[in-house]
mmCIF entry with sequence, helices, sheets and N, C-alpha, C, O atoms, coordinates in Angstrom:
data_MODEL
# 
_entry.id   MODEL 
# 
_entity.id                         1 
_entity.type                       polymer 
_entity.pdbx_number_of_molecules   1 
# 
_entity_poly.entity_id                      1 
_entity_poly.type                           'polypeptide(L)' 
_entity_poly.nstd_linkage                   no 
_entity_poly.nstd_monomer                   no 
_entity_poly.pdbx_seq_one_letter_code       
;(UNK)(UNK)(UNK)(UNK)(UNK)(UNK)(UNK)(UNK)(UNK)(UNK)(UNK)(UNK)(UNK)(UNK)(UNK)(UNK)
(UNK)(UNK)(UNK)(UNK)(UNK)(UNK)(UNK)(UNK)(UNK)(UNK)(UNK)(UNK)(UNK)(UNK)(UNK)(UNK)
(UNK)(UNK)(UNK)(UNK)(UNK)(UNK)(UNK)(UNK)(UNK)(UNK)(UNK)(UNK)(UNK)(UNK)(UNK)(UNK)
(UNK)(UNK)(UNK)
;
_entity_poly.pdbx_seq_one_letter_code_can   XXXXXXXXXXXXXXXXXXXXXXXXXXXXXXXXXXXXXXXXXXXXXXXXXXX 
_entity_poly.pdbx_strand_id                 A 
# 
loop_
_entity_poly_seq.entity_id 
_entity_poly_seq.num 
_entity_poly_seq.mon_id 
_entity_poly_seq.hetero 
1 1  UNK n 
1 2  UNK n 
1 3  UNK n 
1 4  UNK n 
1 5  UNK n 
1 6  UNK n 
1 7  UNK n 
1 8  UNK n 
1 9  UNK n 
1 10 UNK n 
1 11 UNK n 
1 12 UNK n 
1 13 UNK n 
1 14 UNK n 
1 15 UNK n 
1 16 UNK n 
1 17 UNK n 
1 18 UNK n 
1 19 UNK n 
1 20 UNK n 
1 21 UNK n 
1 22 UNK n 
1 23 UNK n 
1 24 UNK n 
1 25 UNK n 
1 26 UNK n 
1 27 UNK n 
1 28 UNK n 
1 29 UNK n 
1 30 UNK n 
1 31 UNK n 
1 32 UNK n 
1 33 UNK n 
1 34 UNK n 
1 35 UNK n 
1 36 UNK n 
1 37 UNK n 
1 38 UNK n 
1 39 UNK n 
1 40 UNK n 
1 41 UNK n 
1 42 UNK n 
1 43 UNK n 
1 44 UNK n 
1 45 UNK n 
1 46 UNK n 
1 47 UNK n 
1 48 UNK n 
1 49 UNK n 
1 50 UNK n 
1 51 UNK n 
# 
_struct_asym.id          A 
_struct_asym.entity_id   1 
# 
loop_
_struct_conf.conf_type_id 
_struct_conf.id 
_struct_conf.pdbx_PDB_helix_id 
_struct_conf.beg_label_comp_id 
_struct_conf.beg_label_asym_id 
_struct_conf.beg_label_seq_id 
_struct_conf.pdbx_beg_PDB_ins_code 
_struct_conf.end_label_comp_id 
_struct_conf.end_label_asym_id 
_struct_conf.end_label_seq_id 
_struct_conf.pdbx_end_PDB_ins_code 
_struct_conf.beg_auth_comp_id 
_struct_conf.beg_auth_asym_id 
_struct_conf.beg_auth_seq_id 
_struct_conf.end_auth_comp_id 
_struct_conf.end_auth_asym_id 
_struct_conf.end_auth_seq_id 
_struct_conf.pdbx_PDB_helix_class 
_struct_conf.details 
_struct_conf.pdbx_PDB_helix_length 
HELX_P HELX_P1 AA1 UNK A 7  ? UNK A 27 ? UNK A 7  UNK A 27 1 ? 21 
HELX_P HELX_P2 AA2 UNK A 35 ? UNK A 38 ? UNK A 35 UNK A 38 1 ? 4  
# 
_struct_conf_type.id          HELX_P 
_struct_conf_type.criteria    ? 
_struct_conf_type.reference   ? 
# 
loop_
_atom_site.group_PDB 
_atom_site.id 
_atom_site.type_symbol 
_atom_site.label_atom_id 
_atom_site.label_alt_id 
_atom_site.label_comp_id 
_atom_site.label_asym_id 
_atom_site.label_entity_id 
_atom_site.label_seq_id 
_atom_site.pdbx_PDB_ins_code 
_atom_site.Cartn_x 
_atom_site.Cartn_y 
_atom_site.Cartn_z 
_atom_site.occupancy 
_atom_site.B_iso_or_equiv 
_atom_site.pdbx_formal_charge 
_atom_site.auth_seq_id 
_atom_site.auth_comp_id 
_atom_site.auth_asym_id 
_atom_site.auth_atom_id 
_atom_site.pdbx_PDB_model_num 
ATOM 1   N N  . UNK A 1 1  ? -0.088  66.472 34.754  1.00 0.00 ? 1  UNK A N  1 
ATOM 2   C CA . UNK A 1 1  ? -1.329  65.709 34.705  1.00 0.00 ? 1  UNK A CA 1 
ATOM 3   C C  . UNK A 1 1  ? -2.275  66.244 33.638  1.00 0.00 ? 1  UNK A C  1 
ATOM 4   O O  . UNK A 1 1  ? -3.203  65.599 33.152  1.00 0.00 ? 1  UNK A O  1 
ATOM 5   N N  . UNK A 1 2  ? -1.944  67.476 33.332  1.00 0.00 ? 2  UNK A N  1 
ATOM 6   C CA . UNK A 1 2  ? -3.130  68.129 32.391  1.00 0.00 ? 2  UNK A CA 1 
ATOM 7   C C  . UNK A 1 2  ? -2.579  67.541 30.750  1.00 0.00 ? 2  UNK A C  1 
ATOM 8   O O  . UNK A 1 2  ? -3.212  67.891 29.754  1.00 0.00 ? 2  UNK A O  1 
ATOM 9   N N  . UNK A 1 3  ? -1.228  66.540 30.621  1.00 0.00 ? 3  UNK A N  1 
ATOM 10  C CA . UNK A 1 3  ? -1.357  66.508 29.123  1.00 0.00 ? 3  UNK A CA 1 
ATOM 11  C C  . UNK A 1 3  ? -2.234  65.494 29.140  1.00 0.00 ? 3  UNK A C  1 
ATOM 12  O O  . UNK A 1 3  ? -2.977  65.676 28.175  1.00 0.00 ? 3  UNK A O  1 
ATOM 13  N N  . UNK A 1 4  ? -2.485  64.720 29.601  1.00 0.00 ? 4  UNK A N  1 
ATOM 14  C CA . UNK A 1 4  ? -3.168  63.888 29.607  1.00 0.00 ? 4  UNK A CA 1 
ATOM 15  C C  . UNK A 1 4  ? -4.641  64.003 29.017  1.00 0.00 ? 4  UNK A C  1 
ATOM 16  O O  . UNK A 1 4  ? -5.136  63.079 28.372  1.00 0.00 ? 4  UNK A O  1 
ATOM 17  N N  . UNK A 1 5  ? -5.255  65.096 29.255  1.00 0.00 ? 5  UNK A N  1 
ATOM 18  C CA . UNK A 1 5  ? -6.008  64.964 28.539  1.00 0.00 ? 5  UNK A CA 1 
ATOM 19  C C  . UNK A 1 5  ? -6.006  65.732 26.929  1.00 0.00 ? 5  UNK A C  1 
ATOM 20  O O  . UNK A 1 5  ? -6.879  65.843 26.068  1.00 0.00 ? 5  UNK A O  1 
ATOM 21  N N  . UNK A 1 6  ? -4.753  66.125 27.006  1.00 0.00 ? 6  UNK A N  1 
ATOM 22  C CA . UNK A 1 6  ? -4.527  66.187 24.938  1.00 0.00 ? 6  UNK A CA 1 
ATOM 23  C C  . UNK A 1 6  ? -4.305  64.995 24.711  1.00 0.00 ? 6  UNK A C  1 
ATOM 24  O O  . UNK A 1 6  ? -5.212  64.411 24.117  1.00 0.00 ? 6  UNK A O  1 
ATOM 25  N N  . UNK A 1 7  ? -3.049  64.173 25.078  1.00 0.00 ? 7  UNK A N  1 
ATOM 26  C CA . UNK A 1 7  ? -2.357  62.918 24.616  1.00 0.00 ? 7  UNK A CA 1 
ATOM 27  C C  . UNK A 1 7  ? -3.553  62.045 24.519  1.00 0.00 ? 7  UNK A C  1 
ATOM 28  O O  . UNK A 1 7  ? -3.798  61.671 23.372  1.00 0.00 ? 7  UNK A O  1 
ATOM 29  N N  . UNK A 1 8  ? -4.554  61.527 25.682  1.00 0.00 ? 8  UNK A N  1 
ATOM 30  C CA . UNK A 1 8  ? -5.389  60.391 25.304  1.00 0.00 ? 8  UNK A CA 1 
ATOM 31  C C  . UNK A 1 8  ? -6.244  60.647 24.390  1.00 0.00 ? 8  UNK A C  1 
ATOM 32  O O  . UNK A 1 8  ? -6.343  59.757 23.546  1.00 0.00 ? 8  UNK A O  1 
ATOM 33  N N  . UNK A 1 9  ? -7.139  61.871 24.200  1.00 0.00 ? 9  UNK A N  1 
ATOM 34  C CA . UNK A 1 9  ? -7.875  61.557 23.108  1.00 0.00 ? 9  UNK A CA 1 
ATOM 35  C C  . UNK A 1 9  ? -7.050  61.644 21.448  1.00 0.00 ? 9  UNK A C  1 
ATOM 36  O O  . UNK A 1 9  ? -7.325  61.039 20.411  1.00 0.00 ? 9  UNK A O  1 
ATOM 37  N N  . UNK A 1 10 ? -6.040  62.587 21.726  1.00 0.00 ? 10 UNK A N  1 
ATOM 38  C CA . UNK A 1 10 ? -5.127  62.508 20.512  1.00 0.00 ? 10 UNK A CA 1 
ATOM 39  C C  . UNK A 1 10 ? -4.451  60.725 19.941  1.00 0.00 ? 10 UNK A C  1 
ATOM 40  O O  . UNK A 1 10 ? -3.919  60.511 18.851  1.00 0.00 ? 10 UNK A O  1 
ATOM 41  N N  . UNK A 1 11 ? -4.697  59.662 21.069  1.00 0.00 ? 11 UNK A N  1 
ATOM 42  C CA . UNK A 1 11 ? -4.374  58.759 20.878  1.00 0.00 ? 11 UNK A CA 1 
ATOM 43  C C  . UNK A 1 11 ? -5.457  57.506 20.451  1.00 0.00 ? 11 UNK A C  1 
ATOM 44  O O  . UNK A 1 11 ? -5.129  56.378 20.082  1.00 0.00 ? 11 UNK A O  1 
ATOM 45  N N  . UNK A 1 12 ? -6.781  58.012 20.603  1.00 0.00 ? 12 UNK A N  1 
ATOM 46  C CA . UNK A 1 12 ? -7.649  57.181 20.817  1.00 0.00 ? 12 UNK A CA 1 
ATOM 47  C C  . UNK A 1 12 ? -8.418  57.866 18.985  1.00 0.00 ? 12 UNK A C  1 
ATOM 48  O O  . UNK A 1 12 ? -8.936  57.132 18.144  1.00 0.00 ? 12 UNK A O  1 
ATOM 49  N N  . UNK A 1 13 ? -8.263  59.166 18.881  1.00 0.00 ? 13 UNK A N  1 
ATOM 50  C CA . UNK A 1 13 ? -8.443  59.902 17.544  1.00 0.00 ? 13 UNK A CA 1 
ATOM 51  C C  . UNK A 1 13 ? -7.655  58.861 16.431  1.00 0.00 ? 13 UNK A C  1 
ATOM 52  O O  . UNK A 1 13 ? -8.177  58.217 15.521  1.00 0.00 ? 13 UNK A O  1 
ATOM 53  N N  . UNK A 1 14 ? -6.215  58.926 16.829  1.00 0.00 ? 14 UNK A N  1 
ATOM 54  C CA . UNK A 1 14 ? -5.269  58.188 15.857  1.00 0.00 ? 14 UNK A CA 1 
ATOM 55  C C  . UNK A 1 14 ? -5.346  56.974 15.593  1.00 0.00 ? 14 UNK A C  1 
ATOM 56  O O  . UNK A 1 14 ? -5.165  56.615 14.430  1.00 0.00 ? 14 UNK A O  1 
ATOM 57  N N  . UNK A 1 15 ? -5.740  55.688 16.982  1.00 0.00 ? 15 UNK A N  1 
ATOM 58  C CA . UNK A 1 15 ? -6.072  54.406 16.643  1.00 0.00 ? 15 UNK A CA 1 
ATOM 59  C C  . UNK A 1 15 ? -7.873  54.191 15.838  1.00 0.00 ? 15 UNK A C  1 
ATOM 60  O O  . UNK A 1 15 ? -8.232  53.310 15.057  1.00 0.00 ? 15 UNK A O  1 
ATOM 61  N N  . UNK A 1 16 ? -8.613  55.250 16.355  1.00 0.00 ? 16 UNK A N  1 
ATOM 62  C CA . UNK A 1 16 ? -9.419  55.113 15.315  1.00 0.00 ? 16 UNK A CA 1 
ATOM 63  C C  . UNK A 1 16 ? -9.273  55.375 13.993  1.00 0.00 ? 16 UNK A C  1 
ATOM 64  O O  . UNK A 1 16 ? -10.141 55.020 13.196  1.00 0.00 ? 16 UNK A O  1 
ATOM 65  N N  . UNK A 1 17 ? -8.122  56.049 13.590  1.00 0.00 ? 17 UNK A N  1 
ATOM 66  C CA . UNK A 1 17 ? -7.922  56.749 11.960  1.00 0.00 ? 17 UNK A CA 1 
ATOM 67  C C  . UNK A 1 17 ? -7.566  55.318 11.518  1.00 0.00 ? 17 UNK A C  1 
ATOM 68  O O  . UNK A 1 17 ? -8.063  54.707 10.572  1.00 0.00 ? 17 UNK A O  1 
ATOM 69  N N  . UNK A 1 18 ? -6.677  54.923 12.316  1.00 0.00 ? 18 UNK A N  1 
ATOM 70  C CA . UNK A 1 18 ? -5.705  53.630 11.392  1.00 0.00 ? 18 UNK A CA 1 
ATOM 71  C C  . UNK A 1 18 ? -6.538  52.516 11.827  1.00 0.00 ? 18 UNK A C  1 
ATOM 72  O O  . UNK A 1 18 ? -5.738  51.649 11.478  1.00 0.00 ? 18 UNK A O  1 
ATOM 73  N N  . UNK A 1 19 ? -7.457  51.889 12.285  1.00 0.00 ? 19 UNK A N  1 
ATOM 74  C CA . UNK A 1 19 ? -8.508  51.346 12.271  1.00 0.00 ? 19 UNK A CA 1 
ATOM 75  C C  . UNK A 1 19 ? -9.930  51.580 10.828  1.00 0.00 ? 19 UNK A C  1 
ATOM 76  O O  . UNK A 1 19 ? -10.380 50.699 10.095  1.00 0.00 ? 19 UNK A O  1 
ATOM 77  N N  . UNK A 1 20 ? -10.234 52.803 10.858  1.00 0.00 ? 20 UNK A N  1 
ATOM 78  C CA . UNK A 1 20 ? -10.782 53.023 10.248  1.00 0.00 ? 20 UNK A CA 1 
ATOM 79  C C  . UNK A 1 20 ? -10.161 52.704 8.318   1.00 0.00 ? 20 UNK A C  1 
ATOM 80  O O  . UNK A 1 20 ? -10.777 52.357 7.310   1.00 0.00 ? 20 UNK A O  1 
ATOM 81  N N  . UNK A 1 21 ? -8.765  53.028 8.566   1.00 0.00 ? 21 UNK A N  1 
ATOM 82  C CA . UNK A 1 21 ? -8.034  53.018 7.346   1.00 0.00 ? 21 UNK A CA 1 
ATOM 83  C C  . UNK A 1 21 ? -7.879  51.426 6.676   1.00 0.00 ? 21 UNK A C  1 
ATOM 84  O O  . UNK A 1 21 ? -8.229  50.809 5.670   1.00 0.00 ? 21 UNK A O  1 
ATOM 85  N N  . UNK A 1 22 ? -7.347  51.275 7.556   1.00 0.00 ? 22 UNK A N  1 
ATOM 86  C CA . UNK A 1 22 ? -7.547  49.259 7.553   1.00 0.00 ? 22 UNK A CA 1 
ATOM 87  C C  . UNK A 1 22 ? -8.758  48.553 7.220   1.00 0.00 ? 22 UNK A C  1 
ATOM 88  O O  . UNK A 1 22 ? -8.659  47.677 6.360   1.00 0.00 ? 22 UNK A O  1 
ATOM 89  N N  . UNK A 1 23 ? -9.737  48.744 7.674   1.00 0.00 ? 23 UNK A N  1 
ATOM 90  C CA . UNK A 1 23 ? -11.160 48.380 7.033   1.00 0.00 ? 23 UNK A CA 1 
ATOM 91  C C  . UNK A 1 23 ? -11.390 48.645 5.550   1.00 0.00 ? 23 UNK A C  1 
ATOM 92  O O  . UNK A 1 23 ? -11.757 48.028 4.550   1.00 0.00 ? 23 UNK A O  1 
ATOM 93  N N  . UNK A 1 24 ? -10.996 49.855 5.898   1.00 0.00 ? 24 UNK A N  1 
ATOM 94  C CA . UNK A 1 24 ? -11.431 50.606 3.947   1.00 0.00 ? 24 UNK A CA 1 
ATOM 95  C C  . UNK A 1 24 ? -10.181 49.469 3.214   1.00 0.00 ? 24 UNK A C  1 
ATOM 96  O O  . UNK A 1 24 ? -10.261 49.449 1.986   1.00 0.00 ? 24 UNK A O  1 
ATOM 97  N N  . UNK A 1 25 ? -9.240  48.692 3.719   1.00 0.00 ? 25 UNK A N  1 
ATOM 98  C CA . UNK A 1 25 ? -8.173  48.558 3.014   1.00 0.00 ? 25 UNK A CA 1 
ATOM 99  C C  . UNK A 1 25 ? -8.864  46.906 2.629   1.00 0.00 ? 25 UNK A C  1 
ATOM 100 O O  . UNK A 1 25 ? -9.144  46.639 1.461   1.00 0.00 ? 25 UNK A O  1 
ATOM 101 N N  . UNK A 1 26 ? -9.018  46.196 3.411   1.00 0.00 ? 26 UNK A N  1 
ATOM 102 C CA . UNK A 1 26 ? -9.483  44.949 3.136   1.00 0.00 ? 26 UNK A CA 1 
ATOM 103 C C  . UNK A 1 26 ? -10.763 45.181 2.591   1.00 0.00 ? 26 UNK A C  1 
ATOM 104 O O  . UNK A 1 26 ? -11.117 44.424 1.687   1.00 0.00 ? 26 UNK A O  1 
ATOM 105 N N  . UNK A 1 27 ? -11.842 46.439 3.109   1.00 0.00 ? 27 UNK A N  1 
ATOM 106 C CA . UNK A 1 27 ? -13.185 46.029 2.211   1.00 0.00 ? 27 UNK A CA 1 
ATOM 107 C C  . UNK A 1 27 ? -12.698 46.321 0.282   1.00 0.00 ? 27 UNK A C  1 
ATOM 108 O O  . UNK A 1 27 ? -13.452 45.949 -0.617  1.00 0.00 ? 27 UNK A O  1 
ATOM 109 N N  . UNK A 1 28 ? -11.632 46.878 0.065   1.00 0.00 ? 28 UNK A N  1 
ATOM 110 C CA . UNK A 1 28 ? -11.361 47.461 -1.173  1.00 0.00 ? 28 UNK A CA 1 
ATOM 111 C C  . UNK A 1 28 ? -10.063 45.926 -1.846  1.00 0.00 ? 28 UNK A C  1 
ATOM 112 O O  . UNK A 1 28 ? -9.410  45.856 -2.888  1.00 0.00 ? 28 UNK A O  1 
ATOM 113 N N  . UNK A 1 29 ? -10.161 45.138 -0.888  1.00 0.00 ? 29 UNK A N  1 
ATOM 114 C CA . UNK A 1 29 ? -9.717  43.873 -1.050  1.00 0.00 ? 29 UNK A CA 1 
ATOM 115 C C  . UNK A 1 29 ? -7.867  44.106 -1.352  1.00 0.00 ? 29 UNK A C  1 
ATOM 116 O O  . UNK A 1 29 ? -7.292  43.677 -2.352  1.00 0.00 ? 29 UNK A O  1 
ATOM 117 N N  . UNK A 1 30 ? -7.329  44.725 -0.443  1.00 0.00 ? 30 UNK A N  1 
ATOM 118 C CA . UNK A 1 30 ? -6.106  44.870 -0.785  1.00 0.00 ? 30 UNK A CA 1 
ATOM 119 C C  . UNK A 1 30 ? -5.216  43.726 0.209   1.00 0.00 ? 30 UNK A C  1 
ATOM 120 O O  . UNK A 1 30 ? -3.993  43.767 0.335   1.00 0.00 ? 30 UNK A O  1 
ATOM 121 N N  . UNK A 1 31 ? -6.049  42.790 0.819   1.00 0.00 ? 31 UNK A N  1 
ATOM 122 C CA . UNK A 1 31 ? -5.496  41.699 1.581   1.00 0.00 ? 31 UNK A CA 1 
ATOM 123 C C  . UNK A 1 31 ? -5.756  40.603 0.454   1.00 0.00 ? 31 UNK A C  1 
ATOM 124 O O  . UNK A 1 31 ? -5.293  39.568 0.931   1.00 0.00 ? 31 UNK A O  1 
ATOM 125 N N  . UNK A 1 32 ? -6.154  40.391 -0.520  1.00 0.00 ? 32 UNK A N  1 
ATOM 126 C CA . UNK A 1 32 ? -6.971  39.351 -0.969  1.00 0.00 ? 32 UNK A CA 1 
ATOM 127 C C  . UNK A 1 32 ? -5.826  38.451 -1.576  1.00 0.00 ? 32 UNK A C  1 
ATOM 128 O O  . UNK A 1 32 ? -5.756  37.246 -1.337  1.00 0.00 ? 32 UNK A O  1 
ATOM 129 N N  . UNK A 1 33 ? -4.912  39.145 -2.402  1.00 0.00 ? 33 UNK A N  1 
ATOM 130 C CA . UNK A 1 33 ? -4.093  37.777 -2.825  1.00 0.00 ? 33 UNK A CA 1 
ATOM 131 C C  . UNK A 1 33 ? -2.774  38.296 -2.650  1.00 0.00 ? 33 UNK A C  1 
ATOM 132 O O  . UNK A 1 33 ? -2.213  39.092 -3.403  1.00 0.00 ? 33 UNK A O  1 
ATOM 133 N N  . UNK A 1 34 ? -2.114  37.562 -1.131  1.00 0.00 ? 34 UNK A N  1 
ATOM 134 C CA . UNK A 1 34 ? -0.504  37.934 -0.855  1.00 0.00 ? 34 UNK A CA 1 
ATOM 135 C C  . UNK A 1 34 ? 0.401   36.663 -1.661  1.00 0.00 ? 34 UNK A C  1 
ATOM 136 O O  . UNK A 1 34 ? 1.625   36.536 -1.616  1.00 0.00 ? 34 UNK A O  1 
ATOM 137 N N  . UNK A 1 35 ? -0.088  36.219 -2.032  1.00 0.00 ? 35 UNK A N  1 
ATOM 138 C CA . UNK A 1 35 ? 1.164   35.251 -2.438  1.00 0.00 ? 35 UNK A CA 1 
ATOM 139 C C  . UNK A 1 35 ? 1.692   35.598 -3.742  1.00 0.00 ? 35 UNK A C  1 
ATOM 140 O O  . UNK A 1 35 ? 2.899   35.506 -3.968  1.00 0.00 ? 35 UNK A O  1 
ATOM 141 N N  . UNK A 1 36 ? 0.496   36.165 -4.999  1.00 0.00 ? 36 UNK A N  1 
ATOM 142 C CA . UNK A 1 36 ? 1.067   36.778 -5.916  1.00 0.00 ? 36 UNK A CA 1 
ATOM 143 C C  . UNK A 1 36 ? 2.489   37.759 -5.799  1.00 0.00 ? 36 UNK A C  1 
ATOM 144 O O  . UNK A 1 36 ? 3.605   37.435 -6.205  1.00 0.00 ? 36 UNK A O  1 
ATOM 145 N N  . UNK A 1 37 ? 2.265   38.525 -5.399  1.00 0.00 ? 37 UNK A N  1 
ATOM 146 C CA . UNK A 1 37 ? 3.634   39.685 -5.365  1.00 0.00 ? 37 UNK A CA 1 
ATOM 147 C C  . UNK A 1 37 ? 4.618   39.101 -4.870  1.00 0.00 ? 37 UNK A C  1 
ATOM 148 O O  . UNK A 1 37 ? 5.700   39.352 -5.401  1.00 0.00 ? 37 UNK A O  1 
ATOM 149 N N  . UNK A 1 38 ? 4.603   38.193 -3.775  1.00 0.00 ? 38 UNK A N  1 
ATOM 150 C CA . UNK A 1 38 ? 5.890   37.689 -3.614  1.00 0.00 ? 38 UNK A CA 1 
ATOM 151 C C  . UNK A 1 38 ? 6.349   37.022 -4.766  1.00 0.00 ? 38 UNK A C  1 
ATOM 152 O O  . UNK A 1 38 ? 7.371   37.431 -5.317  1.00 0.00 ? 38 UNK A O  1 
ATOM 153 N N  . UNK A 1 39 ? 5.503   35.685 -5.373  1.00 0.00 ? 39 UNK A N  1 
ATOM 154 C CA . UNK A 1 39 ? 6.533   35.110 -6.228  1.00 0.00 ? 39 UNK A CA 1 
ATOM 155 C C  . UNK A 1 39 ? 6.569   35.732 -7.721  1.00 0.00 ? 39 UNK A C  1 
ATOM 156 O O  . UNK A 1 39 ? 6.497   34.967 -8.683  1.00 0.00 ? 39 UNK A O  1 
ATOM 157 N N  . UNK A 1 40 ? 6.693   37.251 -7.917  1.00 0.00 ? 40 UNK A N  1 
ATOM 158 C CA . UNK A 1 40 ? 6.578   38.073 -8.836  1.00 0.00 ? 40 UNK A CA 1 
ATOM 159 C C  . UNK A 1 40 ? 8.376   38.186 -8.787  1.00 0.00 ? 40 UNK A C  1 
ATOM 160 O O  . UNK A 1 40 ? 9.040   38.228 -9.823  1.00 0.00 ? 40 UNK A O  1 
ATOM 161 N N  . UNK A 1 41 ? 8.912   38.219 -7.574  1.00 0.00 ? 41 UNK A N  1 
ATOM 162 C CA . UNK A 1 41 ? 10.520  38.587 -7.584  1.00 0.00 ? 41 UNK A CA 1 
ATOM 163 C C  . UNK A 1 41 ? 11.509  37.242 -8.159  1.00 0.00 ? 41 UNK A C  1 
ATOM 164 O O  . UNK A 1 41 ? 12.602  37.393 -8.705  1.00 0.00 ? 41 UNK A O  1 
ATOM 165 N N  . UNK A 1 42 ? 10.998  36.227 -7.954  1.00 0.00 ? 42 UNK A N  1 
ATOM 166 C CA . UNK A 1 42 ? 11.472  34.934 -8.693  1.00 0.00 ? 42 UNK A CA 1 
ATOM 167 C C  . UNK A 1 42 ? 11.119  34.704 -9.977  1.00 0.00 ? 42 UNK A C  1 
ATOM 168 O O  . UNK A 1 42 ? 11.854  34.035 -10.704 1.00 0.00 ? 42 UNK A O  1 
ATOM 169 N N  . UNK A 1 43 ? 9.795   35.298 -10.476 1.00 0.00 ? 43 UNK A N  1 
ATOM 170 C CA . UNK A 1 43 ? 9.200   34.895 -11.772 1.00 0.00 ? 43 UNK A CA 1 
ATOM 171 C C  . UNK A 1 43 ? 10.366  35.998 -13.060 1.00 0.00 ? 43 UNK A C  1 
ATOM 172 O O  . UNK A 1 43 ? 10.878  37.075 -12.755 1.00 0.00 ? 43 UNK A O  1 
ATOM 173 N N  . UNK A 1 44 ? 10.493  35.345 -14.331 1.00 0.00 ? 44 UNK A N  1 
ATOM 174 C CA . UNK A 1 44 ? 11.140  36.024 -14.788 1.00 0.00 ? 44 UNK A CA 1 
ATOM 175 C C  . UNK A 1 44 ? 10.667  37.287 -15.539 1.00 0.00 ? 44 UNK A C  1 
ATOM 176 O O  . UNK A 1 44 ? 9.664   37.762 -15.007 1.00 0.00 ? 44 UNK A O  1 
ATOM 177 N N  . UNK A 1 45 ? 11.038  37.877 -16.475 1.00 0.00 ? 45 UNK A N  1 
ATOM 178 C CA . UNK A 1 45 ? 10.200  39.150 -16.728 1.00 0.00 ? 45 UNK A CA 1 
ATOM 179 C C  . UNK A 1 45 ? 8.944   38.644 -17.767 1.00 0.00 ? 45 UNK A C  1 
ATOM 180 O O  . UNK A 1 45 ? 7.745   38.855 -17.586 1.00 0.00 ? 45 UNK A O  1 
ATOM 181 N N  . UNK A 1 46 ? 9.511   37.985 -18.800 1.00 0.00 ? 46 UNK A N  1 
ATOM 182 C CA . UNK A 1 46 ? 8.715   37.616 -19.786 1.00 0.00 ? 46 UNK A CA 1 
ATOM 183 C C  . UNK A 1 46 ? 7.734   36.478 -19.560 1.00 0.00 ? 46 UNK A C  1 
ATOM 184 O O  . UNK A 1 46 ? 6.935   36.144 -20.435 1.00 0.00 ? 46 UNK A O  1 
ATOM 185 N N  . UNK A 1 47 ? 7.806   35.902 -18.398 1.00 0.00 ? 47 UNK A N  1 
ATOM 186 C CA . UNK A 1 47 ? 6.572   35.427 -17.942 1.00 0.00 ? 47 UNK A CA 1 
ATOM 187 C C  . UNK A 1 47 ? 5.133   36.069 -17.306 1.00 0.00 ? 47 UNK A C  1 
ATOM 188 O O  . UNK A 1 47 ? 4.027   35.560 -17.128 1.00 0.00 ? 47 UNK A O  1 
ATOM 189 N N  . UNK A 1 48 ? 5.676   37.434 -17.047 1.00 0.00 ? 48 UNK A N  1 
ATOM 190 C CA . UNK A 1 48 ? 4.738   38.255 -16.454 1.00 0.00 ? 48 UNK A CA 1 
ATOM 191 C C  . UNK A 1 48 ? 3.995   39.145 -17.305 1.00 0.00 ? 48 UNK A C  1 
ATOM 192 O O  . UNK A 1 48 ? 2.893   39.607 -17.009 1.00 0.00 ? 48 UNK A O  1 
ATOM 193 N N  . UNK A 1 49 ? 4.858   39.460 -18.762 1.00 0.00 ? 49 UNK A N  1 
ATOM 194 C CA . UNK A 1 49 ? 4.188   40.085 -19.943 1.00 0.00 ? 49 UNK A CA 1 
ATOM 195 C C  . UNK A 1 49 ? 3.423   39.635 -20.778 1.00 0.00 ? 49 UNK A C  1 
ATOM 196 O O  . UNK A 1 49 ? 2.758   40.320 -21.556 1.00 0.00 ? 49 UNK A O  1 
ATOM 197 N N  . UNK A 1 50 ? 3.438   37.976 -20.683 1.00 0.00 ? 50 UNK A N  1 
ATOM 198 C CA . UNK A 1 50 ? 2.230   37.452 -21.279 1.00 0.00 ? 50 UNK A CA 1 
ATOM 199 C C  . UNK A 1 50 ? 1.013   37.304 -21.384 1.00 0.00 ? 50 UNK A C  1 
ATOM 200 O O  . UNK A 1 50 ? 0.438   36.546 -20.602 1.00 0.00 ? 50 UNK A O  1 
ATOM 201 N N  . UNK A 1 51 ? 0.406   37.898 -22.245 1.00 0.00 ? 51 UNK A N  1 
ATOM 202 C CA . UNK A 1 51 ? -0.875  37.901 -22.042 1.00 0.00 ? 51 UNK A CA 1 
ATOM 203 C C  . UNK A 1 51 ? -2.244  36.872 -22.346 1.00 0.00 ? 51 UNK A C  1 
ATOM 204 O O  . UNK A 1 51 ? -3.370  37.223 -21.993 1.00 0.00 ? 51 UNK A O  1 
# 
């Protein structure tokens, strides 16, 4: 009964890290455009070097 109190706050520590990490991830806009990278694997090379 006594891990219990390492394990929960060790668990409630960790969902706040990756909570916290996730925020920083979309405010730094790394959700913003998913469709690019996918059709990067179909596009050919020399369409992508053009500038």
């Amino acid at each position: 009964m006594s891990v219990i109190y390492i394990v929960l706050p060790l668990a409630l520590v960790l969902g706040g890290a990756a909570l916290v990490a996730f925020l920083w991830a979309v405010k730094r806009g790394q959700f913003d455009d998913l469709d690019t990278p996918a059709m990067r694997v179909v596009l050919e090379d020399d369409a992508l070097s053009e500038d």
